[in-house]
Backbone as a printed PyTorch tensor [residue, N CA C, xyz], in Angstrom:
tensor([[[-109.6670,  -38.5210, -207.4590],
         [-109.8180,  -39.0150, -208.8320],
         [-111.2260,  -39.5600, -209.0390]],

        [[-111.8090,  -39.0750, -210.2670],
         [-113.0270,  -39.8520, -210.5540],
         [-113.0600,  -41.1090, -210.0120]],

        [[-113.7920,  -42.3050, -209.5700],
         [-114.2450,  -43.2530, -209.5770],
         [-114.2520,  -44.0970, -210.8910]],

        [[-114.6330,  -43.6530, -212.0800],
         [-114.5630,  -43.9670, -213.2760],
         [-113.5900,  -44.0730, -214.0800]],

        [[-113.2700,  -43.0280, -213.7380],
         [-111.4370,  -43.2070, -214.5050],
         [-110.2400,  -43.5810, -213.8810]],

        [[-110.6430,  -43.4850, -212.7710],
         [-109.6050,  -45.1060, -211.8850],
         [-109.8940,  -46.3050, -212.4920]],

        [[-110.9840,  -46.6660, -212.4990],
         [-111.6800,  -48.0760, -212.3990],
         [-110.8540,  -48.0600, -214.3090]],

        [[-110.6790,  -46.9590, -214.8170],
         [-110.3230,  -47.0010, -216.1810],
         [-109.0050,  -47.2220, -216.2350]],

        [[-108.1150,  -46.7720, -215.4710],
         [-106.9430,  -46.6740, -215.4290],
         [-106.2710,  -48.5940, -214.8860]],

        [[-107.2290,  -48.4260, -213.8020],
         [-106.4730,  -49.8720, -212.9480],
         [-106.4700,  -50.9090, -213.8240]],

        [[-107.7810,  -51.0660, -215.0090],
         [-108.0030,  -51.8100, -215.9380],
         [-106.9440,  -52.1200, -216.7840]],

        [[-106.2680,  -50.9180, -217.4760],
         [-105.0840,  -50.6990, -217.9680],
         [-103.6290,  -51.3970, -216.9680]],

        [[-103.7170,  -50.3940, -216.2140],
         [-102.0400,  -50.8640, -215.6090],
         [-101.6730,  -52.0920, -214.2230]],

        [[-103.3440,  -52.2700, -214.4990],
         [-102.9560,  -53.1720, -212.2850],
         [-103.3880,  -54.4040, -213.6040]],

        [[-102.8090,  -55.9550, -213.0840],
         [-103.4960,  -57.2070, -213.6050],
         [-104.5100,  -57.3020, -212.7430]],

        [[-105.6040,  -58.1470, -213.2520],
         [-106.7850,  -58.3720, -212.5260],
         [-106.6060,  -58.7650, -210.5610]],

        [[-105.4340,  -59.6260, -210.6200],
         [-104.8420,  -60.0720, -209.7920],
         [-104.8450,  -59.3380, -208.5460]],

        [[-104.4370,  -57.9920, -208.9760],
         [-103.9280,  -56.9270, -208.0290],
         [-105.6940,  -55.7840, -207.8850]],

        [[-106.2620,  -55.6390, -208.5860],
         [-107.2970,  -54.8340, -208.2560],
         [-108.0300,  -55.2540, -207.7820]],

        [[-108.4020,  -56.3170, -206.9800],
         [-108.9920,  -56.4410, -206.0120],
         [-108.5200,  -55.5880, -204.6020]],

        [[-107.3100,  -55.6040, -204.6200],
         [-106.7460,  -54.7050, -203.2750],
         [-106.5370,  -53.8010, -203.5180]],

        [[-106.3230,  -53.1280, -204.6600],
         [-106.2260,  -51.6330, -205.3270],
         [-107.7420,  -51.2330, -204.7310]],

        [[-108.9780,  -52.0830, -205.2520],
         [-110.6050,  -51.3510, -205.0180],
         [-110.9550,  -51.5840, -203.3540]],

        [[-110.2230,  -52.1730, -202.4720],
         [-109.8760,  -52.2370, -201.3200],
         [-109.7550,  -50.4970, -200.6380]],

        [[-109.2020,  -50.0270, -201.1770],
         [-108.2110,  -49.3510, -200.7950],
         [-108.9390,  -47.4980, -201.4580]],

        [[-109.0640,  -47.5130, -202.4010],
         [-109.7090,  -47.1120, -203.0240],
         [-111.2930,  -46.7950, -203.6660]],

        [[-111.6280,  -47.2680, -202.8280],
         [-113.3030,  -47.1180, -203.2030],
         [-113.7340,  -46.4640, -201.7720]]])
């Protein structure tokens, strides 16, 4: 997946809370 449109997506559906370990994981 793009980089960009993750970072677009997680914005949307993860709370801030959680994308820290989502971009963990993912980047």
């Amino acid at each position: 997946m793009n980089g960009e449109a993750a970072r677009f997506a997680y914005d949307i559906v993860c709370p801030k809370s959680s994308r820290h370990w989502l971009h963990l994981h993912f980047t």
